[in-house]
N, C-alpha and C positions, 0 to 999 in steps of 0.2 A: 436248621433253625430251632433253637430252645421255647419252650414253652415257658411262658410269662412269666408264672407263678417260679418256676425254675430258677428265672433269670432273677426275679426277685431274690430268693432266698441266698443265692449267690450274693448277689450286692450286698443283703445282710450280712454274710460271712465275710467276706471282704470288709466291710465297716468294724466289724468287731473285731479284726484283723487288728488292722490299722488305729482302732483305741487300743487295742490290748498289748499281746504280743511284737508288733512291731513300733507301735506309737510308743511304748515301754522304752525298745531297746534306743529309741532315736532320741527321747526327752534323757537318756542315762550318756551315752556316748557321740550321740550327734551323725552327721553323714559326711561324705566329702562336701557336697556343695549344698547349701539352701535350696537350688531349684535345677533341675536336670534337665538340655532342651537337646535336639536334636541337630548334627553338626551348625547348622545356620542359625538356630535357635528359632526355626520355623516353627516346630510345636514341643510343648513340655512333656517330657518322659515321665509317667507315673512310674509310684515301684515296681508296682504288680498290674499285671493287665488278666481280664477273666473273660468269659465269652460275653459279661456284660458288657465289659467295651466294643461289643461285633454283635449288638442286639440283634438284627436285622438282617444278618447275612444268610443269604441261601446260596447253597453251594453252585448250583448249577445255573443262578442266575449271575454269579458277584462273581465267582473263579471258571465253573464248565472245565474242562478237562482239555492237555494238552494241543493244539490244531484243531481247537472248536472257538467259535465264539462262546465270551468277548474275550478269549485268546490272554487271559490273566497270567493262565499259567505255563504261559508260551504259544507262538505261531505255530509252532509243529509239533506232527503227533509222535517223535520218537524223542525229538530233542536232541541233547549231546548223546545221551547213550545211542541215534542212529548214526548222529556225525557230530564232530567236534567243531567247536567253532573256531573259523575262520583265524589263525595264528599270523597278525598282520603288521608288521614293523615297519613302521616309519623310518622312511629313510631319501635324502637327497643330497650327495656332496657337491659341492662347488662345482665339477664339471660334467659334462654328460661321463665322462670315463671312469671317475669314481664312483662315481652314482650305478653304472655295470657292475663294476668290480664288488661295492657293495650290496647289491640283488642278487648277485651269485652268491657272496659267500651266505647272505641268510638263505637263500634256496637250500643251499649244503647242508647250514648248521640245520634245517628243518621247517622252515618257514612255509606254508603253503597258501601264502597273501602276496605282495608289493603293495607298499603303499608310498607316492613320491611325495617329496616337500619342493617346491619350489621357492626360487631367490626370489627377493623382494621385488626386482625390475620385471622379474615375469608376470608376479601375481598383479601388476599394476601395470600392464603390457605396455614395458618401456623394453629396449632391446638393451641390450650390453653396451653399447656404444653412445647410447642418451647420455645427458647432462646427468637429469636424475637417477641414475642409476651407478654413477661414480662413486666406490666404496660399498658397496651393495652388492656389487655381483660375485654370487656366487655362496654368498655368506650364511645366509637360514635353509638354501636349499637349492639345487640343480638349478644353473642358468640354462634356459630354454628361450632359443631364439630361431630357429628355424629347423624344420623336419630335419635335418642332418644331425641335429643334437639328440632328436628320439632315435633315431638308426643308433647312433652311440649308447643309449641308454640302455636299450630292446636287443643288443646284439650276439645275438646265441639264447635268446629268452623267444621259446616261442608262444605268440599269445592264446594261442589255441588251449596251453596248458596251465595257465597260470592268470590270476584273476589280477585286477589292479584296481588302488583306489589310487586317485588323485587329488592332493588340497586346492582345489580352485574356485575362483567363482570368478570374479568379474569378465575375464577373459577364458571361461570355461569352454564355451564353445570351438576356439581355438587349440587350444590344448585335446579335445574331446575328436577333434576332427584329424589333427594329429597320430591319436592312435586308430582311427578308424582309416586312416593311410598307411599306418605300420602296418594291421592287418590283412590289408589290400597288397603289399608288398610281400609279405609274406603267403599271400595265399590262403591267407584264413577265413572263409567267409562270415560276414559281419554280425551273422547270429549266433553266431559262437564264441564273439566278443563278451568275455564277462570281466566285468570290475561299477566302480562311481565315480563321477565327477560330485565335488561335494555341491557347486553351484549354488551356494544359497545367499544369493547376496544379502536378504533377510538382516540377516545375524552380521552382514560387516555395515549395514547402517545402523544397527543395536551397540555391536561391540567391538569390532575389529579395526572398521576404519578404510579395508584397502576396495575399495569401492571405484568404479570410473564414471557412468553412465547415471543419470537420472533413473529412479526406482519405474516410471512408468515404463520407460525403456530396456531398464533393466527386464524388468516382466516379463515382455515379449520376446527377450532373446530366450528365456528359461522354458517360455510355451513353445517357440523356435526348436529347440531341445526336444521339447516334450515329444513333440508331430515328429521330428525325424527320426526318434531315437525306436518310436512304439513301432515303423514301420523298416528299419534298417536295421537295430541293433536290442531286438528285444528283449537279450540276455545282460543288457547294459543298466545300472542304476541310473538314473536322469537326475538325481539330486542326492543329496545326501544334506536333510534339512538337521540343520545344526546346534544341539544344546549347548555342547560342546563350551565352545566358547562363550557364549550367554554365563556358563557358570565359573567361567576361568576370568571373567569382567567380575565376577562379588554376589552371583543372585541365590536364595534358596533353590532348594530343588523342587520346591512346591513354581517358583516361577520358573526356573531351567526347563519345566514341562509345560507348561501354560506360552511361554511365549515360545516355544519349539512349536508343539503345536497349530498356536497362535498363525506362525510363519507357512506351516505346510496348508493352515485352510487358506492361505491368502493363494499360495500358490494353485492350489485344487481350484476354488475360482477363477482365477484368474486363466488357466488353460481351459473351463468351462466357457467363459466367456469369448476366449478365442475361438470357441465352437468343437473344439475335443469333447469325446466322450467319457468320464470318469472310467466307466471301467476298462477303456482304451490304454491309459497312461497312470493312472493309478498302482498296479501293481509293480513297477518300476521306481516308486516313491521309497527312499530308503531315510533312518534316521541316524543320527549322530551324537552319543550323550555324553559327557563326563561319571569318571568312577572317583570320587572321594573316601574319604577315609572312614566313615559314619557306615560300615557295612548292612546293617538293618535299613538305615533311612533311604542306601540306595538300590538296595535291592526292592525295596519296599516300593519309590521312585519309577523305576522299570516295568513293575508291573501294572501299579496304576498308568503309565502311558497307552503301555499296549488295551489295556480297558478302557481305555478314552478314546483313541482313536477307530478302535472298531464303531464305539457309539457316534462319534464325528461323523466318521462317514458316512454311513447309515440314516443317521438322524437328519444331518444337513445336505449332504450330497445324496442321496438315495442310491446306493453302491449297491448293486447285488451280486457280483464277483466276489468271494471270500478273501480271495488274494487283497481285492482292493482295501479290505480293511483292515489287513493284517499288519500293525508296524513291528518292520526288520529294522534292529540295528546295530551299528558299530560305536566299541564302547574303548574310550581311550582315558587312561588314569590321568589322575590330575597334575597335569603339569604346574599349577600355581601351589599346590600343596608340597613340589619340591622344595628342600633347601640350599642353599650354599655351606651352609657349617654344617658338618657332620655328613658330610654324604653317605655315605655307610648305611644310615637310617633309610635314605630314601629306597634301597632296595626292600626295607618291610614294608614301607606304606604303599609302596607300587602292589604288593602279594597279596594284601589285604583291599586293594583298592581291585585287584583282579579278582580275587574272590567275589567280590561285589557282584561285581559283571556277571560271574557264570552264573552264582545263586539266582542272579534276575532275568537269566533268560538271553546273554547277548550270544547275535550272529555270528558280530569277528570284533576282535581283541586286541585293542596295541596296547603293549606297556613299556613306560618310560623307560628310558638308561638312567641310572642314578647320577649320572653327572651334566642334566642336560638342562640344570638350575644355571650352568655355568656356559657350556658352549654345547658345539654337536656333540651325539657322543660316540664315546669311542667302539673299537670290535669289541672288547673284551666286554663294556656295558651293554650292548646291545647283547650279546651270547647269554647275560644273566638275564636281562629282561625275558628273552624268548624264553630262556628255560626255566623263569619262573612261571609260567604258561606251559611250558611242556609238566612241570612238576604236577602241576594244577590240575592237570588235565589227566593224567597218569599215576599219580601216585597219591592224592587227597579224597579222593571220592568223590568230590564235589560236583562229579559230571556222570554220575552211576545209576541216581535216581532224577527224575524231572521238577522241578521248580520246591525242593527240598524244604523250601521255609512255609508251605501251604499251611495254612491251619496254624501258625503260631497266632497268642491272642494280640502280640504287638506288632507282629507284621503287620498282620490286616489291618488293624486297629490304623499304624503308620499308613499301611496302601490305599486304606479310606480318607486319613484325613489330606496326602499327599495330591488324593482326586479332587476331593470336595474344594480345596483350596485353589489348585489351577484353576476349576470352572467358574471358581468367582474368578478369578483375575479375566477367564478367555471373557465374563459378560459385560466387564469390565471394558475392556477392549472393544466388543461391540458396539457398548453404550459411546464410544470414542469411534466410532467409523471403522475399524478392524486396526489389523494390525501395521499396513502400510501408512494411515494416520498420524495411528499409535508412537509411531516410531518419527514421521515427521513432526508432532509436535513436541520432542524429546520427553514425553510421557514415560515410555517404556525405560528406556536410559536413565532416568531419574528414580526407576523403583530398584533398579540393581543399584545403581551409586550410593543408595541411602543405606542398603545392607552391606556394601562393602566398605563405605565407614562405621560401619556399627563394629563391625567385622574388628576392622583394621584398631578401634580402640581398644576393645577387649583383649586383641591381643599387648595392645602397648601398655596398659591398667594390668596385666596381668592375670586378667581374668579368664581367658584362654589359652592355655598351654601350647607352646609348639614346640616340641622335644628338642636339644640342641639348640634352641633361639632362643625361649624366653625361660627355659629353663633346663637342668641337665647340660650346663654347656661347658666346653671346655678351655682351656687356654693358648691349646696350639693345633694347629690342622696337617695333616699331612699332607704332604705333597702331591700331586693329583699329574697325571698324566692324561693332558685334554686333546682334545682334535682341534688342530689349527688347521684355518684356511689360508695357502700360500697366497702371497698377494700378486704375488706374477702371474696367478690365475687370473686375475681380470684382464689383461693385456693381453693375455693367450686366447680368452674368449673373445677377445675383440676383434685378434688377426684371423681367429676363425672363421667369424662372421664375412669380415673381408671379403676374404676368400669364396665360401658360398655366392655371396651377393657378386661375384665376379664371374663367378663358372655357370650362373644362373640364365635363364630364357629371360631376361628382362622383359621381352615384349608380350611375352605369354603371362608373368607379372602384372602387368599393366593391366591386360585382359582380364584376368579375375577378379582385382582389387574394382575395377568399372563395374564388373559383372556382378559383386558383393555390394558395390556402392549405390546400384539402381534397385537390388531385391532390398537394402534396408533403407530405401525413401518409400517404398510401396509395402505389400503386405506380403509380399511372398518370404517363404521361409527360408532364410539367410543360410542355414547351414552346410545343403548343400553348395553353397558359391566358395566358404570357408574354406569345404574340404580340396575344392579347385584348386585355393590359392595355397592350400598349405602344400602341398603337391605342384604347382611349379614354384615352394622354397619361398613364398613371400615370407617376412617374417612377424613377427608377433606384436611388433608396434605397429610396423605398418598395415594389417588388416585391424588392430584396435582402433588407429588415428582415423581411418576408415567411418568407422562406426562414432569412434567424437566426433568428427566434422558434420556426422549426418545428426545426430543423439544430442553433441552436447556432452558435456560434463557437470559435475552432481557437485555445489556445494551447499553444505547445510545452512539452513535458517534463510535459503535465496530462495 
C-alpha cells in the first residue's frame, strides 16, 4: 500500500504527463479512437494506469498468495507449474461410435479431458424416435438414448483413468446416472468417478432455452444431485455453474460474473434449504466461463471471480471449509467470436483467447476448432486446437510462473473494477428477490439483450472491427472441408433403439420408472431410482416423461 503523500505526487506526475508530453503528442497527431473501452465497452481504458488507480490495495488482503484466501491469484499453491490444466476437447459425433472413435483419437493426439456434446433430442430428453426429434438427431452432438449408447461411447476408455465433462442440464441427472452405471460395469468404484455434469439450468432460463421442468422443480433435482453425488461419487463435479453461455447470449463480463455467480448462490441455498450442509456439497461446485478476445479484461474477469466467491461464501454462507470457497474452473474460447469468412483467423483468436485462460488461472481448457462457426469440426481442427494448448502450455511460458499479470496497474485496476461492478448487479438482484426472480421476470435477460444490441450496432456502424467481417475482407473463400452428419444416421439410431427396447426386461422397466415416479411425488432423492432405471435400459424420454407428468413443464411468462 503507498503512502498518500506518494500517491499524491504520483497523480501530479501523471497530470503533468498528460498536459505535457503526451496531451502534446495527441493535440499534434491524434489517436486511433477518441475513447478506448474494454471488449464490451464495460469500462473505459485510460492511456496510462499508475498505482494511483490501485489506491487502496493491500497485497495480502486484495491478491494473498497462490492456495490462500481470497484465492485472486489462484486456488492452488503450485498452480500450472505443479500440474497443467486439464486439456479438454469438446466433442460428440452423431452416434455413440463416432463419438469412441473420436475420444480415442484425442486421448492419442494428447488430450487428458473428454468432454461430450450431446444432440438436441437428448439435451431436451426426447429419444431418437419422438416427433420432436426428427432432423435433430444426432446433429450438434452424440444421440444418447439408452445405457447401450454409453457402452458405445466408454468402450475401451476406462473411467478410472480419464476424467469427463458432460454438457447437460435439464436431464442431467439421467446422463449422470448413466455414467455412474458405466463405472459400475466396469468395476470402478464410484469415488474414483471423476469428471461434471454442467447442470445449471440457471443459465438455460437466462440464455439457452433448452430447459424442461419448472425452475422450482428444477432445483430440487440439482439438490437431488447434490445429496447423492457428496455421498457416492465425491470425486464428481455436481454442477458446473455456467458463464459460459450468459456471454455467448451478448453480456459484459462485468455481468458474465455477477449473474454466474448470481446462479451458484441460488444453487448454495437452495441445497441449504433442502437441509445439506454447505461444507458437505460445496467443494464439488465447479464454474464454467467464456475466454474472449479482450486478454487483459479476461484475465482480469477470472480473478475478480475467484475473489468474490471466496467472500460469497464466507460472508453469506458461513463456509469454513477452504475448498468450499475456492471457485474451480473450465474455461472455453468464445465460440460467438468465431467467424464464417476467413477461418484461418479463428485459429488466432482461439490462442489469444486461451492465453486468457491460463494467465487467469483456469482448471481445464477447451478450444474451439476454427471451423465450428460453420458445422462440427473436423480431425484436422480439432489436432490444432489441442495443440494450440499443448504449444501454450510448453513452449510460451505462460504456465512457468503463477498468475504472471499480479501487480500490473491495469490488471488490478480492470480486476477491481470488474468486482465492484458484478456486486452492484448481484445487489441488484437481491433488491429483485435473487436470481431465480430475477430471471422469471425477464430482468436478467433484458440486461444482456440491451448490450448485445449495442454490441451488434457498433459492429454494423463500423465502429467495432471484426477482422474479415467488417473489415480486411476478401473476395473469395476457399474451399473448407466440413464434417458432415450422414442423414441415415438418424434411422440407424432409431433401429438401435428398437432393438434395445426389444432385448430389454420390460417388466423390470416398469419397476423402476414406478419406483422413480413415487420418490419424485414425495421427497425422497430421485437419483438413486434413475440409476435403477438407467440399468435395466429405460430410456432417456421415458424416465424424463416421468418427471413431466409428475413436474410439469416450464413455460415462460405462465
Amino acid at each position: 500500500m503507498y503512502d498518500p503523500d506518494e500517491l499524491d505526487a504520483i497523480r501530479e506526475a501523471k497530470a503533468s504527463w498528460e498536459d505535457g508530453t503526451y496531451g502534446e503528442t495527441v493535440d499534434r497527431f491524434g489517436e486511433r479512437k477518441e475513447t478506448f473501452t474494454t471488449d464490451t465497452g464495460g469500462q473505459e481504458v485510460d492511456p496510462l494506469y499508475t498505482p494511483a488507480d490501485v489506491p487502496g490495495h493491500d497485497y495480502r488482503e486484495d491478491l494473498g498468495n497462490p492456495g490462500e484466501e481470497p484465492y485472486t491469484r489462484g486456488v492452488y499453491s503450485t498452480m500450472h507449474r505443479g500440474r497443467l490444466w486439464t486439456m479438454r476437447q469438446y466433442a460428440g459425433m452423431g452416434t455413440a461410435a463416432e463419438t469412441n472413435e473420436r475420444f480415442n483419437y484425442l486421448i492419442d493426439q494428447g488430450s487428458s479431458g473428454l468432454s461430450m456434446a450431446f444432440d438436441l433430442p437428448t439435451q431436451m430428453g426426447y429419444d431418437s424416435d419422438a416427433a420432436m426429434a426428427e432432423g435433430e438427431v444426432g446433429r450438434s452432438g452424440v444421440a444418447i438414448d439408452t445405457l447401450d449408447d454409453f457402452e458405445t461411447v466408454f468402450d475401451g476408455i476406462p473411467l478410472d483413468e480419464v476424467s469427463t465433462s458432460m454438457t447437460i442440464n435439464a436431464p442431467a441427472g439421467v446422463l449422470l446416472a448413466m455414467y455412474v452405471a458405466m463405472g459400475d460395469k466396469q468395476g470402478v468404484p464410484r469415488e474414483q468417478l471423476r469428471g461434471t455434469i454442467q447442470n445449471d439450468i440457471m443459465k438455460e432460463y437466462i440464455a439457452r432455452n433448452l430447459y424442461i421442468y419448472p425452475p422450482e422443480h428444477s432445483m430440487r433435482l440439482i439438490t437431488d444431485i447434490f445429496e447423492f453425488c457428496a455421498s457416492e461419487t465425491p470425486s464428481f463435479n455436481t454442477i458446473s455453474i455456467s458463464g459460459y453461455h450468459i456471454r455467448e447470449a451478448g453480456s459484459t463480463a462485468a455481468q458474465e460474473v455477477a449473474f454466474t455467480l448470481g446462479n451458484g448462490i441460488e444453487y448454495v441455498q437452495a441445497a441449504i434449504d433442502a437441509g445439506l450442509d454447505v461444507d458437505d456439497f460445496a467443494p464439488q461446485l465447479s464454474f464454467f466461463f467464456n475466454a474472449h478476445n479482450n486478454i487483459f479484461e479476461e484475465a482480469a474477469k477470472f480473478r475478480a471471480a475467484r475473489r468474490m466467491w471466496a467472500q460469497i461464501m464466507e460472508d453469506r454462507f458461513g463456509a469454513e471449509n477452504p475448498k468450499s470457497k475456492q471457485l474451480k474452473f473450465h474455461t472455453q474460447t468464445g465460440g460467438s467470436t468465431l467467424t464464417a469468412q476467413q477461418i484461418e483467423n479463428n485459429v488466432v483468436r482461439v490462442a489469444y483467447q486461451a492465453l486468457a485462460a491460463v494467465l487467469g488461472g483456469t482448471q481445464s481448457l477447451h478450444t474451439n476448432g476454427k471451423d465450428e462457426a460453420l458445422a462440427l469440426p473436423t480431425e484436422q481442427s480439432v489436432r490444432t486446437a489441442l495443440r494450440t494448448q499443448q504449444i501454450l502450455a510448453h513452449e510460451s511460458g505462460a504456465a512457468d510462473t503463477i498468475d504472471p499479470l499480479a501487480g500490473s496497474y491495469y490488471v488490478e485496476s480492470l480486476t477491481d473494477g470488474i468486482e465492484e461492478d458484478a456486486f452492484e448487479l448481484l445487489e441488484e438482484v437481491d433488491r429483485r428477490g435473487g436470481m431465480l426472480e430475477a430471471v422469471k421476470s425477464q430482468w436478467v435477460q433484458r440486461q444482456i439483450q440491451d448490450v448485445a444490441f449495442d454490441r451488434q450496432e457498433e459492429i454494423e456502424e463500423g465502429d467495432r472491427i471484426i477482422v474479415g467481417v467488417n473489415e480486411y475482407e476478401v473476395d473469395e473463400e476457399p474451399e473448407m472441408d466440413l464434417e458432415e452428419v450422414d442423414p441415415e444416421q438418424e434411422q440407424n439410431q432409431r433401429d438401435r433403439l428398437q432393438e434395445v427396447k426389444a432385448d430389454r426386461d420390460g417388466d423390470a422397466v416398469d419397476d423402476a420408472l414406478s419406483s422413480l415416479r413415487e420418490a419424485a411425488r414425495g421427497s425422497e432423492n430421485v437419483m438413486p431410482h434413475i440409476v435403477d432405471a438407467v440399468k435395466a435400459y429405460a430410456t432417456v424420454q421415458e424416465i424424463s416423461d416421468v418427471l413431466r407428468e409428475e413436474f410439469g413443464e416450464y413455460k415462460p411468462g405462465r
